[in-house]
ROLUM-399458 format. One record per residue: residue in three letters; y, z, x of N, C-alpha, C in turn. Coordinates in steps of 0.001 Angstrom, whole numbers, plus 524288, in hexadecimal, padded with zeros to 5 digits. Each point is the difference from the previous one (the first is absolute). Example, Ala and Ser with C-alpha at 12.3 -4.5 7.8 and 13.67 -1.06 7.14 Angstrom:
<sites>
ALA;7E9C6;81E78;83386;804A6;80000;7FC86;804B0;80000;80384
SER;8041A;7FD30;7FEA2;804A6;8003C;80334;80442;802DA;7FCFE
</sites>
This chain:
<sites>
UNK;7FB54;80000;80354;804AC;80000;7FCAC;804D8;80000;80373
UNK;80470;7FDE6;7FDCD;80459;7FE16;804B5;80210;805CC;7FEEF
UNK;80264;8006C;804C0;80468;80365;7FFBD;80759;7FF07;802CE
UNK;80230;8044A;7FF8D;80506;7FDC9;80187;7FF3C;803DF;80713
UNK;80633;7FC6C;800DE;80087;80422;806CF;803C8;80521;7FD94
UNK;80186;803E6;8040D;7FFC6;803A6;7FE79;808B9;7FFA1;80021
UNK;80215;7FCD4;80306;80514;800ED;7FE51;80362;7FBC2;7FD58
UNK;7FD5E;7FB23;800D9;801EC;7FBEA;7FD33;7FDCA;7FE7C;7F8DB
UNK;7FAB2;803E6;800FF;7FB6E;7FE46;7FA3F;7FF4D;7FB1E;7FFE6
UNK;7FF9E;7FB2C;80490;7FE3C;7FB56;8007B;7FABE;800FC;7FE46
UNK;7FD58;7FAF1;7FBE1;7FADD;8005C;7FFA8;7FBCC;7FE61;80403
UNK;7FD0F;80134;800C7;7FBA9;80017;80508;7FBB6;7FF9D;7FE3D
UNK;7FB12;7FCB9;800F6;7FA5F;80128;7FF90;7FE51;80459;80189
UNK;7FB52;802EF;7FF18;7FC8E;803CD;802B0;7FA1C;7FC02;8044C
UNK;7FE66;803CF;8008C;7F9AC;7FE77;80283;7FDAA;7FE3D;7FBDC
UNK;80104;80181;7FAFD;7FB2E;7FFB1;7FD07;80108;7FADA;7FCC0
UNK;804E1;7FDBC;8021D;80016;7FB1C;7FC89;7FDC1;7FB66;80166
UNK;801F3;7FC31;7FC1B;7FA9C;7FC29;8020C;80361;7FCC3;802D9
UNK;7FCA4;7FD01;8037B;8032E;7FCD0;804AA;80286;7F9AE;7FC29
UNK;7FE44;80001;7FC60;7FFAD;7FBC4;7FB1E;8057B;7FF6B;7FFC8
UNK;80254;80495;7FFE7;804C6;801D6;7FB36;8044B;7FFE8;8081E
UNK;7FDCD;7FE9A;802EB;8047D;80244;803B5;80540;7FB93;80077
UNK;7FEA1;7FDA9;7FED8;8044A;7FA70;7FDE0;8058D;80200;7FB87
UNK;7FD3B;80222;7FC88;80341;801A6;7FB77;8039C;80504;80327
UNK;7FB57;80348;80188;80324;805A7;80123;8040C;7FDB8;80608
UNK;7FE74;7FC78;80170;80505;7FE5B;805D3;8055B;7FE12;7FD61
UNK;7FE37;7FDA6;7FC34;804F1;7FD90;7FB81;802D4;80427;7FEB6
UNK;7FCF9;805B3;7FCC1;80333;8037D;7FE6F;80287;802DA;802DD
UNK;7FE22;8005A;8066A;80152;80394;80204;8064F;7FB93;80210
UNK;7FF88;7FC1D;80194;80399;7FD53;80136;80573;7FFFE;7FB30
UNK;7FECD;7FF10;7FB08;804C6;802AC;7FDDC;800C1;8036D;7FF31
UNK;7FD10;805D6;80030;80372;805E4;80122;802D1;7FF4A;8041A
UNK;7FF4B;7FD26;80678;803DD;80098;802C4;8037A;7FC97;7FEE7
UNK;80032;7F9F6;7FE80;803E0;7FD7A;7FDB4;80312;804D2;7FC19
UNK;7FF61;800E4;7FD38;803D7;8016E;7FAAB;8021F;805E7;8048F
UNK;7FD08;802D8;80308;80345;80648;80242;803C8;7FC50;80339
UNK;7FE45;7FB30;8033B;803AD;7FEAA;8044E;80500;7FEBA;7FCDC
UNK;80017;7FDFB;7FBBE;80339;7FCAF;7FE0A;80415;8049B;7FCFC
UNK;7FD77;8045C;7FD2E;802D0;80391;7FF65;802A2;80286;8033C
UNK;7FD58;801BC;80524;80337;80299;803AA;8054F;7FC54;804B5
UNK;7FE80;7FA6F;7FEA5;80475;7FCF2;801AF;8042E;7FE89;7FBBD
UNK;7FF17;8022F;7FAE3;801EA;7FCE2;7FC26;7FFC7;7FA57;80074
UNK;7FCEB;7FEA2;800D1;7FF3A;7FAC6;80007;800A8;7FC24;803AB
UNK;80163;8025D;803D5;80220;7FCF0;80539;7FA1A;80030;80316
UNK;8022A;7FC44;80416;7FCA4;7FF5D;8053E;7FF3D;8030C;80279
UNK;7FD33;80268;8041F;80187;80468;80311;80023;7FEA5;8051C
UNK;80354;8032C;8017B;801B8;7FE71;80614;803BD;7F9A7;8017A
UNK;7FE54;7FEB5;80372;80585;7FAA0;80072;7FFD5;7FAD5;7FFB3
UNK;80211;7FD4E;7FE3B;7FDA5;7FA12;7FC98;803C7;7FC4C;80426
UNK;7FD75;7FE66;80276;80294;7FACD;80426;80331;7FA7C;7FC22
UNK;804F3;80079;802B1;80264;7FB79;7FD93;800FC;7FBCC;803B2
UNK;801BC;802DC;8037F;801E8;7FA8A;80483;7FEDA;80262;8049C
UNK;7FF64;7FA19;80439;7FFAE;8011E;806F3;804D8;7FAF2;80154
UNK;802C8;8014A;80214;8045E;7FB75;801D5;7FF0A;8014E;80671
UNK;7FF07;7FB37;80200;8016B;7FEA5;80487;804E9;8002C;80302
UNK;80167;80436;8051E;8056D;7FC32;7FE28;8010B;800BE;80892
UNK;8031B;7F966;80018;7FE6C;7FDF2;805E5;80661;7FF66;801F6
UNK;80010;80212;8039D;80427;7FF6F;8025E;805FF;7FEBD;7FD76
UNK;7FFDD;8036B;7FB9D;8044C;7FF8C;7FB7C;80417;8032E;7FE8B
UNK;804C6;7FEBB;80055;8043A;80598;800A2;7FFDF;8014C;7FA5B
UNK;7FED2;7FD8E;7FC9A;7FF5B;80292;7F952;7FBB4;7FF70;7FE02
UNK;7FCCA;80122;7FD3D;7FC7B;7FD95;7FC2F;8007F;8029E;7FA80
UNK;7FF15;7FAE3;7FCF8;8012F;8031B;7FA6B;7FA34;7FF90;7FCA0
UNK;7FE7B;804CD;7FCF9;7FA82;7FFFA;7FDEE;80152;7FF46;7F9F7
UNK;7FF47;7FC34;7FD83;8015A;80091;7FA55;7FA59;7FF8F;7FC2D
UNK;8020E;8016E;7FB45;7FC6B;80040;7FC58;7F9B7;8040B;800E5
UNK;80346;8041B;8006E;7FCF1;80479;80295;7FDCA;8048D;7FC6A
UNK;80549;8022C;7FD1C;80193;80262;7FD8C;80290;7FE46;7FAD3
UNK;7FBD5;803FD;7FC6F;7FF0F;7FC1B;7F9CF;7FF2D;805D9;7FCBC
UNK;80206;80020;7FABC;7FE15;804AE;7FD5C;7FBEF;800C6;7FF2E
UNK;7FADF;7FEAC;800E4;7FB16;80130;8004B;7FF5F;806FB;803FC
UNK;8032D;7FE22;8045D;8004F;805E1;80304;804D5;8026D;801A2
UNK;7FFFB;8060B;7FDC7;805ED;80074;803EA;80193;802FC;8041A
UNK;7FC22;800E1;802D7;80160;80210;80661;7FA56;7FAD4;803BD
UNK;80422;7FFFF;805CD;7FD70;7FD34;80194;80081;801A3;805D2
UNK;7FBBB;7FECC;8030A;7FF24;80246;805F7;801C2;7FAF7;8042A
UNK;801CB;7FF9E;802D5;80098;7FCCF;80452;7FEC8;80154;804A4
UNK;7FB84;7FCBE;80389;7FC52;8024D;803E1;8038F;7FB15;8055A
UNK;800AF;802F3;8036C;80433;7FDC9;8047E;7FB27;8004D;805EF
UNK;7FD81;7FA7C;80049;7FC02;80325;803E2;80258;7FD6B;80685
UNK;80205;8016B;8040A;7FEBE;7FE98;805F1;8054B;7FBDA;7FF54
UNK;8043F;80064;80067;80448;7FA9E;8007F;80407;80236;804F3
UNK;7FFF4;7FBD4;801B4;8040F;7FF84;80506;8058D;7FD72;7FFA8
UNK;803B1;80158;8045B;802A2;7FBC3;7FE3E;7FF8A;7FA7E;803CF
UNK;800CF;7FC3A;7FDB8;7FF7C;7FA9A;803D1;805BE;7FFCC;80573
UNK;7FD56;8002F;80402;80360;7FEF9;803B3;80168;8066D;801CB
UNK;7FD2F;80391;7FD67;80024;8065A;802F9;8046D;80336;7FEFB
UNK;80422;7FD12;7FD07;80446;804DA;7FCD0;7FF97;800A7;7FB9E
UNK;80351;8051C;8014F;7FD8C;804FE;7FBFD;8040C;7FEDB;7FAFB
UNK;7FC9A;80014;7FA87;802C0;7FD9D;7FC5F;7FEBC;80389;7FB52
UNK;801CB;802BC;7FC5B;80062;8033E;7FD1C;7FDCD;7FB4B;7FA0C
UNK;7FC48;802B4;7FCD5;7FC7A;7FE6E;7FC74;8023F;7FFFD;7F948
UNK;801E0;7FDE8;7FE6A;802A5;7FF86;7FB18;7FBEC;80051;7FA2F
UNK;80159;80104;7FE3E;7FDB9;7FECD;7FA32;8049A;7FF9F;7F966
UNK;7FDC0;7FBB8;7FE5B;804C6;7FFFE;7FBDC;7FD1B;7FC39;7FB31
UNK;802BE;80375;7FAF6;7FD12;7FCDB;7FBEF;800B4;7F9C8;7FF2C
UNK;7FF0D;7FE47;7FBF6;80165;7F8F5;800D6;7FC76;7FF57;7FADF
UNK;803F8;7FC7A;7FD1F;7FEAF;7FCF2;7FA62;7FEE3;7FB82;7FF39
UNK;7FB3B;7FD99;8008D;80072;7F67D;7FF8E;8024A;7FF2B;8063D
UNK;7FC6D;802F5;80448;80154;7FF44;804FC;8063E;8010D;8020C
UNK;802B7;802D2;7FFC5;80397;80064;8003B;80137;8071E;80011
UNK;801CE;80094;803B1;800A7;80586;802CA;80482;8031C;7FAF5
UNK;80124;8042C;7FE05;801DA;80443;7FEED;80431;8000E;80305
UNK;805D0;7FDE6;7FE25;8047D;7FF0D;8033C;80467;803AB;8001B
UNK;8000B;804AE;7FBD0;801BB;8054C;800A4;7FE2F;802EC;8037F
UNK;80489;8028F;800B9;7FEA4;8057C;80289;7FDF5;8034C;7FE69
UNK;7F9F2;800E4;7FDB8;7FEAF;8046B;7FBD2;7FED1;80373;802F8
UNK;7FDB2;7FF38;804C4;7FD5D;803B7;80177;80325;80573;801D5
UNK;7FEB2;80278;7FE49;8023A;804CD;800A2;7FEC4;804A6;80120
UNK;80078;80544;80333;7FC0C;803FF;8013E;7FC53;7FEE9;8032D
UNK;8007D;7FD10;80319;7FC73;7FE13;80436;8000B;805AA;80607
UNK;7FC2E;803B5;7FE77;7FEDC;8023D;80326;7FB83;8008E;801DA
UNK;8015E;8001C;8076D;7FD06;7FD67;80371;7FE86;8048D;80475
UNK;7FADD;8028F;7FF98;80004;80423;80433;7FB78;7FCF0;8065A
UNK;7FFA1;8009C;803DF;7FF34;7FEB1;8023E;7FF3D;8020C;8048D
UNK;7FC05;7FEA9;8029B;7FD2C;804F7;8074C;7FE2C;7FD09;801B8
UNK;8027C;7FE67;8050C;7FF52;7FD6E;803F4;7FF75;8035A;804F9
UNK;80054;7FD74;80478;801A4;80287;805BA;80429;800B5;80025
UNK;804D8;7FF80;7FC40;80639;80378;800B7;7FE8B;803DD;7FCB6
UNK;7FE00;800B3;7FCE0;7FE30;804E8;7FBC0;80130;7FF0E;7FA76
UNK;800F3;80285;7FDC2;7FF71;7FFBF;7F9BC;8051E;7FEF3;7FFB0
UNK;80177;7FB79;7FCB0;8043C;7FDD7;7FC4C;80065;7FF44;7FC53
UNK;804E1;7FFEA;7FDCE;7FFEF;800C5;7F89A;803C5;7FC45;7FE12
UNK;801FA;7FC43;7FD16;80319;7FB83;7FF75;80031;800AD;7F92A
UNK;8050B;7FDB5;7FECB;80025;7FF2D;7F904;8056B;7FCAC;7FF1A
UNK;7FD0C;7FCF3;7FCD9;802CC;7FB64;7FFA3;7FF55;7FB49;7FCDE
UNK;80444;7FC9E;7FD58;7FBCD;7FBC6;7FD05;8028F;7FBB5;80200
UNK;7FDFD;7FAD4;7FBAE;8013E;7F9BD;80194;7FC62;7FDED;7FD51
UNK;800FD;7F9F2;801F9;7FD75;7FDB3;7FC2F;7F8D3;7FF0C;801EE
UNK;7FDAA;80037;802D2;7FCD1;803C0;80081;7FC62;804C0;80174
UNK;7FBCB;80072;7FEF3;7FE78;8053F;80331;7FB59;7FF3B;8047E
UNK;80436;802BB;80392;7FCEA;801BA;806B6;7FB2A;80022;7FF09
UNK;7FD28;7FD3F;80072;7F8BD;80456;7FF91;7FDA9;80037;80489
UNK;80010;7FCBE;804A6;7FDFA;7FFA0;8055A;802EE;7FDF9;804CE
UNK;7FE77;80193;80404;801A2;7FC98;803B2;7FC5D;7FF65;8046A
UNK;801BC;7FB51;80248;7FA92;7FC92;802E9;8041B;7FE58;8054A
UNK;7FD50;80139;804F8;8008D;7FD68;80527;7FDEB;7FD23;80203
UNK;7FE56;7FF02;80617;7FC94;7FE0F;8026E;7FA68;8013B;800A5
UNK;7FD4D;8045A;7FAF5;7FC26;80061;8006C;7FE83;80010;7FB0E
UNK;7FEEF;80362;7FCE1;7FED5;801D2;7F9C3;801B2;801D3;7FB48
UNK;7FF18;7FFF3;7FD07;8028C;80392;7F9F3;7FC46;7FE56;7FBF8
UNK;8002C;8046F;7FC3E;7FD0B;7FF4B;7FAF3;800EA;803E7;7FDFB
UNK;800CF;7FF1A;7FA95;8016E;802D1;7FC1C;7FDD3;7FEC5;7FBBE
UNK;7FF57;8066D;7FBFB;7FEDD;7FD1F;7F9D5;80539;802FB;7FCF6
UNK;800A0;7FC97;7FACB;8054C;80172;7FD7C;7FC59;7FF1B;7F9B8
UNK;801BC;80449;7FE9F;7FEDC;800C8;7F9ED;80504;7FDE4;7FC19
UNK;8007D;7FCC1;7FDE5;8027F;7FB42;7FC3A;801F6;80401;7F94F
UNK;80219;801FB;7FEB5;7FF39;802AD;7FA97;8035F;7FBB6;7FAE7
UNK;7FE05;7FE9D;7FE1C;80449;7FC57;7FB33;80256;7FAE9;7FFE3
UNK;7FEB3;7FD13;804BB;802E1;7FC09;80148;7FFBA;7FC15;7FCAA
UNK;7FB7F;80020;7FB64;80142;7FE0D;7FB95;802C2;7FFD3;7FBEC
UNK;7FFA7;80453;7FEAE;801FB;80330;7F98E;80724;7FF59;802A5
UNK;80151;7FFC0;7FACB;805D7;80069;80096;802FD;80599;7FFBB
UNK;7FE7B;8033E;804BD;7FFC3;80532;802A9;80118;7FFD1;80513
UNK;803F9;802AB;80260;80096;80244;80443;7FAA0;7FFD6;80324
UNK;7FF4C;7FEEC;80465;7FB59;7FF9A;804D5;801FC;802C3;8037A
UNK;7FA32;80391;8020E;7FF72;801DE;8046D;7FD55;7FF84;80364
UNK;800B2;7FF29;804F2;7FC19;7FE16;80584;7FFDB;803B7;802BF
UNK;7FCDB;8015D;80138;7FD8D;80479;80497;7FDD9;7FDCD;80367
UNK;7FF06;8028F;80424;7FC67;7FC65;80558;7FEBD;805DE;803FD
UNK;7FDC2;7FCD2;802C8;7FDF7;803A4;80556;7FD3B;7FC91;804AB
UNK;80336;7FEED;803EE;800D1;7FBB8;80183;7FED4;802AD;8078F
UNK;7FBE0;7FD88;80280;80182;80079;806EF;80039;7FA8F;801C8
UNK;8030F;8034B;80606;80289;7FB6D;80241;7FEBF;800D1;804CB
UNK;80030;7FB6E;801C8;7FCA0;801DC;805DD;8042C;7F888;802B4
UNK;8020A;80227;8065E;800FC;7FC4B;802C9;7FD07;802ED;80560
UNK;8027D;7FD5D;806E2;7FEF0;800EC;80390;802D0;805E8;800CF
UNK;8015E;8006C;7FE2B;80397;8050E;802BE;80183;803FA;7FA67
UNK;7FDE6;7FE9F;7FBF1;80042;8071A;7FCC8;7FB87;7FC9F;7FB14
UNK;7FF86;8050E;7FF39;7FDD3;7FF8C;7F980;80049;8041D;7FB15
UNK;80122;7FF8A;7FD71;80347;802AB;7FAE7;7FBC0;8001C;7FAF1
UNK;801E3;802F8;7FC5D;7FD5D;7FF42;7F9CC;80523;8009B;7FE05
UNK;800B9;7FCD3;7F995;80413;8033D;7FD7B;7FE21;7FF41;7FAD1
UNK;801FD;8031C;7FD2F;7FECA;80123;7FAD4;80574;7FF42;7FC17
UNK;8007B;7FEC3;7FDD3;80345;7FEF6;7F9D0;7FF4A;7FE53;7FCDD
UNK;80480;8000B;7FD37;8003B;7FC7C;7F978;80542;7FEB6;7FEC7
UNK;80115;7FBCB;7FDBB;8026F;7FDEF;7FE45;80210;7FF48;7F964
UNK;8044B;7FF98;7FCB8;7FF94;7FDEF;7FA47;80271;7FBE5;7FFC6
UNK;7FF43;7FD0B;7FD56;8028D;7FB59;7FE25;8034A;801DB;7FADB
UNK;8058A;7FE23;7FFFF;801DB;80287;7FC61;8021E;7FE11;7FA79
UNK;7FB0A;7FBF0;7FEFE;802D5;7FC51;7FB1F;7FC2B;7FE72;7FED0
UNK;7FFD3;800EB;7FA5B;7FA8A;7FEAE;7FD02;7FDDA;7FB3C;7FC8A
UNK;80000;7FCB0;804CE;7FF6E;7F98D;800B9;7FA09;80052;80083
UNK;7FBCE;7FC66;7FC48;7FBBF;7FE4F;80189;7FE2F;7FCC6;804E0
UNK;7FD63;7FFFE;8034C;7FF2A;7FCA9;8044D;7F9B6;7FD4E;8014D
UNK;8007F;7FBC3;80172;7F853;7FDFB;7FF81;800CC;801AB;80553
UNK;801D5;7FE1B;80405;7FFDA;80104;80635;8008D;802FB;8028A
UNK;7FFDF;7FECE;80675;8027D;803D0;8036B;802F0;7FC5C;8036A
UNK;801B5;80113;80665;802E6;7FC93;80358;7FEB0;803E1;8044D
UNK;7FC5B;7FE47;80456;80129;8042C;804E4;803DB;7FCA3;80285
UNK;802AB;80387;80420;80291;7FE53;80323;8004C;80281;805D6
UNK;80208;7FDDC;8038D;80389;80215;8051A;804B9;80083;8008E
UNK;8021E;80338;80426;8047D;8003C;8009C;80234;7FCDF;80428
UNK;80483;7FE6B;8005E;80189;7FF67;803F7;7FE48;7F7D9;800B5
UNK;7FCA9;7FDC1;7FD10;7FEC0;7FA9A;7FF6B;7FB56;7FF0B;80411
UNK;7FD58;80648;7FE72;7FBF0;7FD31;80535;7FA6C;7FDF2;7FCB1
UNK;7FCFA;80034;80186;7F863;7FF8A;7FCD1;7FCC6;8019B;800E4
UNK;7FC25;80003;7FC1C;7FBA9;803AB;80204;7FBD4;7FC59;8040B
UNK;7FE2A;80229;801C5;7FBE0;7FC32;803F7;7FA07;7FFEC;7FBB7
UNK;7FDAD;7F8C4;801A0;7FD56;7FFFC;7FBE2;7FB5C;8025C;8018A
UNK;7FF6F;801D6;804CD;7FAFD;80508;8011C;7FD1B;802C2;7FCE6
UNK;8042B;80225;7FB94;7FDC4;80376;7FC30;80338;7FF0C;7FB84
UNK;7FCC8;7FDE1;7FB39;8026B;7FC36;7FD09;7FEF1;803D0;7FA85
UNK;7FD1F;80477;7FEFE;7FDB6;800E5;7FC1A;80413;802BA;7FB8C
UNK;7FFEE;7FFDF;7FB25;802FF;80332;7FCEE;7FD17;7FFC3;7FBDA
UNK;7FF18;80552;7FD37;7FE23;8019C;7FA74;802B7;8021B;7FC6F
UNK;8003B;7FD02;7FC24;8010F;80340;7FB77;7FBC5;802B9;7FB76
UNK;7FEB2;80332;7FE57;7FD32;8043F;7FD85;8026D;80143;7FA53
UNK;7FD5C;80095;7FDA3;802C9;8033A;7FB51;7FDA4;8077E;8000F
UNK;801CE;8023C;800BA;7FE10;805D3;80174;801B4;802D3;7F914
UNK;7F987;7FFCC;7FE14;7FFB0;8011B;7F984;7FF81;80619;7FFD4
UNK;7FB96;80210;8040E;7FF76;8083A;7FF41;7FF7A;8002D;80511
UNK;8005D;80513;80294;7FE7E;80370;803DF;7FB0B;80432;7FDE1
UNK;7FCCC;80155;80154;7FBBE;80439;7FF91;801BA;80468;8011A
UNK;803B3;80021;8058F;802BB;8054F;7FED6;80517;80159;8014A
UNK;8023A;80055;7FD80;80592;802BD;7FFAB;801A0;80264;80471
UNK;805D6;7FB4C;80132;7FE96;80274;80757;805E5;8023C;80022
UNK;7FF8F;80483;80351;806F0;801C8;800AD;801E0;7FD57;80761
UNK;80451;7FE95;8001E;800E0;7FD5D;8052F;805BE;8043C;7FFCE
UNK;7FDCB;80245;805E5;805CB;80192;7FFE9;80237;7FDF5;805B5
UNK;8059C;8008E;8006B;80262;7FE33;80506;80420;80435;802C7
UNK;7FCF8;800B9;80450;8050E;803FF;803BE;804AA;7FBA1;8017A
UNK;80366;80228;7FE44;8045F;7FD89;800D9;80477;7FFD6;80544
UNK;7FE37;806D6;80105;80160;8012F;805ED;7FCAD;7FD9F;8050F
UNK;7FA82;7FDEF;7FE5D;7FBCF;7FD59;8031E;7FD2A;7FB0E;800DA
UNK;801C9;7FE7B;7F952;7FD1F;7FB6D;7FF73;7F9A5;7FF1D;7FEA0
UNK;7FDCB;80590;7FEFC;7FB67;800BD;7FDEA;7FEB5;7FEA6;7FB98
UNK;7FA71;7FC2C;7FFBA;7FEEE;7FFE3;7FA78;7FB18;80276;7FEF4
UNK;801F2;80204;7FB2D;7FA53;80472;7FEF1;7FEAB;7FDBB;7FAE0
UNK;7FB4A;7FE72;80110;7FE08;7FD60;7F9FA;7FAA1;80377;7FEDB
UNK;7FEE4;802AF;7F9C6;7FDA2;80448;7FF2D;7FE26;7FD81;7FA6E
UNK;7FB62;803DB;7FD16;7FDC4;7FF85;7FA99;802C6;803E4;7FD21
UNK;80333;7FE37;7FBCE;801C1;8034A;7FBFF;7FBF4;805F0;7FFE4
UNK;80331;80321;8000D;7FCB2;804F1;7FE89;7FEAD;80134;7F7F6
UNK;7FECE;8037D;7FED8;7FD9F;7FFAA;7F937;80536;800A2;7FEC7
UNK;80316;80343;80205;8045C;8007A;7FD47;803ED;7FD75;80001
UNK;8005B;7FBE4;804A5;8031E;7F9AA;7FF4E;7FE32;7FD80;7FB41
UNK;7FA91;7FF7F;800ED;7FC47;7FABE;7FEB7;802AF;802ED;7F820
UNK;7FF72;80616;7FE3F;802CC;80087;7FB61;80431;7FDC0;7FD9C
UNK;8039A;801FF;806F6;80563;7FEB9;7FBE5;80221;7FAB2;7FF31
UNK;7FD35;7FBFE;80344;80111;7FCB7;7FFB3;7FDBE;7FC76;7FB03
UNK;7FA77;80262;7FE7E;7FD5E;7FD81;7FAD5;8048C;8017A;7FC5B
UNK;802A7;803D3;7FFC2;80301;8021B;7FC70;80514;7FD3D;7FFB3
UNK;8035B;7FEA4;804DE;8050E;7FC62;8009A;7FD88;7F9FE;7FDE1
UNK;7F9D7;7FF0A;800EA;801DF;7FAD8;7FDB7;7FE5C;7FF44;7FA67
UNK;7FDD9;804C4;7FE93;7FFA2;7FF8B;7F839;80528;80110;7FDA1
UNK;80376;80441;802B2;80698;80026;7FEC4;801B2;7FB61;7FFCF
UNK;7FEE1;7FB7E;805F1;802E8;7FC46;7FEB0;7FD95;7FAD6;7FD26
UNK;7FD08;80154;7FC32;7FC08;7FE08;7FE15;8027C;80012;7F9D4
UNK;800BC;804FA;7FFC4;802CA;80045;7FB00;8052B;7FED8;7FF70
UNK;8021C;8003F;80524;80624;80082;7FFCD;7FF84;7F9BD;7FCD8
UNK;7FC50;7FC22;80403;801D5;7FB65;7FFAB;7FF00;7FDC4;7FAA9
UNK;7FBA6;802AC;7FD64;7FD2F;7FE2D;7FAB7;806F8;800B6;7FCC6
UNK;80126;80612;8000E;8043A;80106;7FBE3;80695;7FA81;802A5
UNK;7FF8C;7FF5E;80402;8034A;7FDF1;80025;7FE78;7F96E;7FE25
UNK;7F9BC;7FE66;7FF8E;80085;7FA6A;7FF3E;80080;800C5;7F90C
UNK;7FEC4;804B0;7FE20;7FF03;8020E;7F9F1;8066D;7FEFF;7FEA0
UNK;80395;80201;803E7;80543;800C1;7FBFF;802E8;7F9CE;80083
UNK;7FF5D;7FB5C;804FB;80260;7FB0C;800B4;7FBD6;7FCEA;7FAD9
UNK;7FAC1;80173;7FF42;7FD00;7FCCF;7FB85;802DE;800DA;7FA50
UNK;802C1;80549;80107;801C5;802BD;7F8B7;8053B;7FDCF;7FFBA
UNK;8026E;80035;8054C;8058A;7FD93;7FF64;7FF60;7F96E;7FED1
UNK;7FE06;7FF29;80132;7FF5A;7F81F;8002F;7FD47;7FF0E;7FAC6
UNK;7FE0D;803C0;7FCB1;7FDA6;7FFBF;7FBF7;804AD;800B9;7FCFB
UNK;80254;8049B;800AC;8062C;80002;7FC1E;80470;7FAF1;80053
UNK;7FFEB;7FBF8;8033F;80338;7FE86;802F0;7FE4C;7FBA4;7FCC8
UNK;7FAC5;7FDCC;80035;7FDD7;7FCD0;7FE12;80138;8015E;7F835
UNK;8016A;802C4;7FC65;7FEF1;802E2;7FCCC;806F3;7FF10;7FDBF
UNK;802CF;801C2;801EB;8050A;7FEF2;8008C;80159;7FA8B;80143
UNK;7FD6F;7FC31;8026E;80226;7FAEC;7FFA6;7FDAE;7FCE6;7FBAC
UNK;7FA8F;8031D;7FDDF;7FE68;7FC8E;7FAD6;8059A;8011A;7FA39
UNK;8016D;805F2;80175;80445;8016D;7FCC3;803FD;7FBA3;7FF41
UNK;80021;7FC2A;80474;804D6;7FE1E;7FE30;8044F;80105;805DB
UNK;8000F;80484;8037E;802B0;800B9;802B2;7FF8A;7FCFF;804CE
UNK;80619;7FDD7;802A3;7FFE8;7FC6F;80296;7FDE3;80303;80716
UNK;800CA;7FE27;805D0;7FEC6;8040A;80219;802F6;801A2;80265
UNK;8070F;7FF63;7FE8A;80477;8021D;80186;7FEF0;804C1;7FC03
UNK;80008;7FFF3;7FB72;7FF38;80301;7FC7E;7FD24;80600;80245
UNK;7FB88;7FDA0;800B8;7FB2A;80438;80181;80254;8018D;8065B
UNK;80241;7FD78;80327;8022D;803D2;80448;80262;802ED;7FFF3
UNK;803C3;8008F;7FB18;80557;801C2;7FFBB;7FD22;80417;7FC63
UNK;7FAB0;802E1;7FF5A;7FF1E;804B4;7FC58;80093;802BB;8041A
</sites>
C-alpha cells in the first residue's frame, strides 16, 4: 500500500507494491513535487534563467538590447576576465538604453563607491549619466551587477561587486547605484572611459534573470576598511523581514484598492454628464 514522505506527504510506493503499478506511482510522485515546487516558487523557475552571452572584441562601447522584457524584473550581469586593449587603465561604465540607444540623462544618482586596494580603503559618492561598476588595466577585472527594474516604468537600481587587478595593484569595490527616472528600458550599454577598449582576450558577458535566493543573505560593509562581510539572516531577521514585506504587501494592495475606487468614481461622474475640467475643479 503506497504511502506518503514524512515532510512534504509526497506519495511513494512501499515494498509491498507491485512492480506493475511502478509507472503510475513515478507519475504520482512526480506531480507532488511539481505542484510543492510550483507552490513554493509561486510559480516561477528556480534559480537563474540565461538570456544572453554577447561577445564583445576590442570595442570602446557595446550596446546589449532586447534583454530586458516584463516577463522578469531583476536581472544579474556576470563580467568575466577583460583587459584593456593597448594596457591603459580605463574605468568600466554601465548605462540603461531603449531600441539600442543609450539613456541620455543624467539619472544616475547616489552612486556610492567603496573600495581596497594597495593605497587602502576609499569611499567616493557621486552621480552622472552613468554608473562606475569596474575598472580594468593591463591585466584583469570582473564583476557581477544585480539589474533591479530596468523594465517596469520604476526607478532602477544597480549594485555590483567588482575586482581589479593590473601590474602594479589590485583592488575590489563594492556599490550601487539608482537611476532616477522611471523610464522602461529593453537594454544596457557598457562602456570605457577615457575612448579606450576592451581587449578581445576575454570577450564574455551574461545576463541572468536572478528569480529567489535559498537564503537570505545580510552583506555588511566596513566603511573605515573596506570589509565585506556577507552572512545568513539570523530567525529574527529572516522574521522581521517576512513581516516588512506583508506590510508592504498590504500597503500596496490598499493603495492599488484606493487609485481602482478613484478611477471608478471618475469613470461614474463622466457618465453623469460632467466634462473633465468640471471633475478637476471638485
Amino acid at each position: 500500500m503506497a504511502t506518503t514522505t514524512p515532510n512534504y506527504g509526497w506519495d511513494v510506493p512501499t515494498s509491498t507494491d507491485y512492480v506493475k503499478d511502478g509507472a503510475t506511482a513515478i507519475e504520482t510522485l512526480g506531480d507532488d513535487i511539481d505542484a510543492s515546487l510550483f507552490s513554493i516558487t509561486g510559480g516561477k523557475n528556480v534559480g537563474l534563467v540565461h538570456i544572453n552571452t554577447t561577445t564583445i572584441s576590442g570595442a570602446a562601447s557595446t550596446t546589449i538590447s532586447n534583454v530586458f522584457t516584463s516577463a522578469y524584473a531583476n536581472y544579474v550581469i556576470e563580467w568575466n576576465g577583460a583587459t584593456s586593449a593597448g594596457g591603459g587603465s580605463q574605468y568600466i561604465y554601465f548605462n540603461l538604453a531603449s531600441g539600442g540607444s543609450a539613456a541620455a540623462t543624467t539619472n544616475w544618482s547616489d552612486m556610492l563607491l567603496l573600495t581596497n586596494d594597495a593605497l587602502g580603503p576609499t569611499r567616493s559618492y557621486t552621480s552622472g549619466s552613468a554608473a562606475r561598476i569596474s575598472y580594468t588595466g593591463d591585466n584583469t577585472s570582473a564583476f557581477t551587477a544585480q539589474i533591479k527594474n530596468p523594465q517596469a516604468t520604476a526607478k532602477t537600481v544597480c549594485t555590483f561587486l567588482s575586482y581589479e587587478r593590473s601590474s602594479s595593484d589590485a583592488g575590489i569595490t563594492h556599490g550601487g547605484a539608482l537611476f532616477n527616472a522611471t523610464t522602461s528600458y529593453d537594454g544596457c550599454v557598457i562602456t570605457t572611459s577615457g575612448g579606450g577598449s576592451f581587449d578581445r582576450n576575454y570577450p564574455h558577458l551574461w545576463i541572468k534573470e536572478l528569480i529567489m535566493s535559498e537564503t537570505l543573505k545580510a552583506v555588511i560593509v566596513d566603511a573605515s576598511t573596506g570589509e565585506v562581510i556577507e552572512r545568513d539572516f539570523t530567525d529574527e531577521e529572516i522574521v522581521k523581514h517576512e513581516a516588512q514585506m506583508a506590510l508592504e504587501d498590504s500597503a500596496k494592495s490598499a493603495q492599488d484598492a484606493k487609485a481602482a475606487a478613484r478611477e471608478s468614481a471618475l469613470a461614474k461622474l463622466a457618465d453623469l454628464g460632467l466634462t473633465a475640467e468640471e471633475i478637476a475643479a471638485l
